[in-house]
N, C-alpha and C positions, 0 to 999 in steps of 0.2 A: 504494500500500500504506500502512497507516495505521500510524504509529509510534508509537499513545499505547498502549494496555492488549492485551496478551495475555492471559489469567488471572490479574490480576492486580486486586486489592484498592485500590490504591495512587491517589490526585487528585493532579492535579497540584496544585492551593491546598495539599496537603501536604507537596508535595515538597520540602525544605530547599532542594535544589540547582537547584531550576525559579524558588523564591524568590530565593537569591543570583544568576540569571541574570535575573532580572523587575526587579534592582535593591531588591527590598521586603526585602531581610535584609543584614547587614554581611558584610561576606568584605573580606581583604586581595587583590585581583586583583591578580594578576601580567601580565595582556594580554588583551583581547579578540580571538579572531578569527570569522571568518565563520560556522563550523559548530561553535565549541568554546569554553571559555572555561576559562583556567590561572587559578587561585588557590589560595591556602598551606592545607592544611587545619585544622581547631578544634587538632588537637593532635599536630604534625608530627614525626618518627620522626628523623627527621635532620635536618640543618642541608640548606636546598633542596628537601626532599620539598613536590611539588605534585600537587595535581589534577589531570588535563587534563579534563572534563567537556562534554558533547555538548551544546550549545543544543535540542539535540528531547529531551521528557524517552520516551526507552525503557527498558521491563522488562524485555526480553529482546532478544539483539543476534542472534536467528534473525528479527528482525520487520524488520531495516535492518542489512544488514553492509554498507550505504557508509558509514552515519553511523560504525561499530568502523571504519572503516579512516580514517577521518577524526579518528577520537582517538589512533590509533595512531599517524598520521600528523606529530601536530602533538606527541606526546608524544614524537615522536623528534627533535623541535627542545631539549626539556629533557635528552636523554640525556650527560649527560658521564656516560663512564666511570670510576672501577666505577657501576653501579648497577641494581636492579631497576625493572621494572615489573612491577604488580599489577596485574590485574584479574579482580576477582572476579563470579561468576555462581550468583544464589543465595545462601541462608540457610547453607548447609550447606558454601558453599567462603568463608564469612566476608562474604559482602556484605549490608552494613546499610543503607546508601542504595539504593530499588530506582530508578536513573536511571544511566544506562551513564556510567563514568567510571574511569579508571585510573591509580594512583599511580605517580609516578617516584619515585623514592628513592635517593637519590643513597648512596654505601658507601663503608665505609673497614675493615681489616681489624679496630680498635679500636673501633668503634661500638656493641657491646653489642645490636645487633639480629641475631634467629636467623629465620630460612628458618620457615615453620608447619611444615612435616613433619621436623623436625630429623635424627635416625640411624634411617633407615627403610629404609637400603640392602636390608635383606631381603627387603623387600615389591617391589622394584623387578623382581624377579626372577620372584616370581610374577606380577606384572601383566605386564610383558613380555608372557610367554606366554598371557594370557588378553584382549589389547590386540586382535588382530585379530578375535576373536571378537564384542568389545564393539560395535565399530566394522561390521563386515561385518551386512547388513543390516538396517542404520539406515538408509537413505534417504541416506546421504552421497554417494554419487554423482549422485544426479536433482541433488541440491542445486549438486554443483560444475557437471555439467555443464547447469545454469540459469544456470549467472552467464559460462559460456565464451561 
């Protein structure tokens, strides 16, 4: 299966983070590993927030969910707790680099960083109830039981 373009606009010679992994752009690395590579981003949220960023540049993580569990993987080697991880999919849930990559962010109750959906608890309530709907005949099942 091919992990470069789904619908997707996007060359790799563009890609900032196919650059910093080509070695042809500066980035502060935090460690190389085999399918991923941590370094600090241009302009870090907290004291420790890294990259974890996937060596295959992909635009969509339904094209290779071994290479998302391989960031996921090695982003649980950065997890001290408290801390989030990010990973955005799309223009529209905040992702600006299109090459699979997900922020740790390390927290502190004092740190002045807010969640994106701040006081939304009301909408929590109608999506609930509209979650299986969204979900039930998507194709989610063929897909899980592909990978069993």
């Amino acid at each position: 299966m091919s992990t470069e373009r789904l619908g997707d606009d996007q060359s790799h010679s563009g890609c900032p983070f196919c650059e910093i992994i080509a070695g042809r752009a500066p980035a502060e690395i935090v460690r190389h590993y085999s399918e991923c590579v941590v370094f600090v981003p241009l302009n870090p949220v907290t004291e420790g927030h890294v990259l974890v960023v996937s060596r295959k540049h992909i635009t969509n993580i339904k094209v290779d969910r071994w290479a998302l569990a391989d960031v996921m993987r090695t982003a649980a080697i950065y997890a001290h707790p408290p801390c989030n991880f990010i990973l955005s999919v799309g223009a529209e849930a905040t992702q600006t680099i299109r090459h699979l990559h997900m922020h740790v962010v390390p927290r502190r109750f004092d740190d002045g960083l807010e969640l994106p959906w701040g006081d939304n608890a009301h909408l929590g309530r109608e999506h609930r109830e509209n979650a299986y709907a969204f979900y039930n005949g998507s194709g989610i099942d063929s897909q899980i039981d592909a990978d069993a």
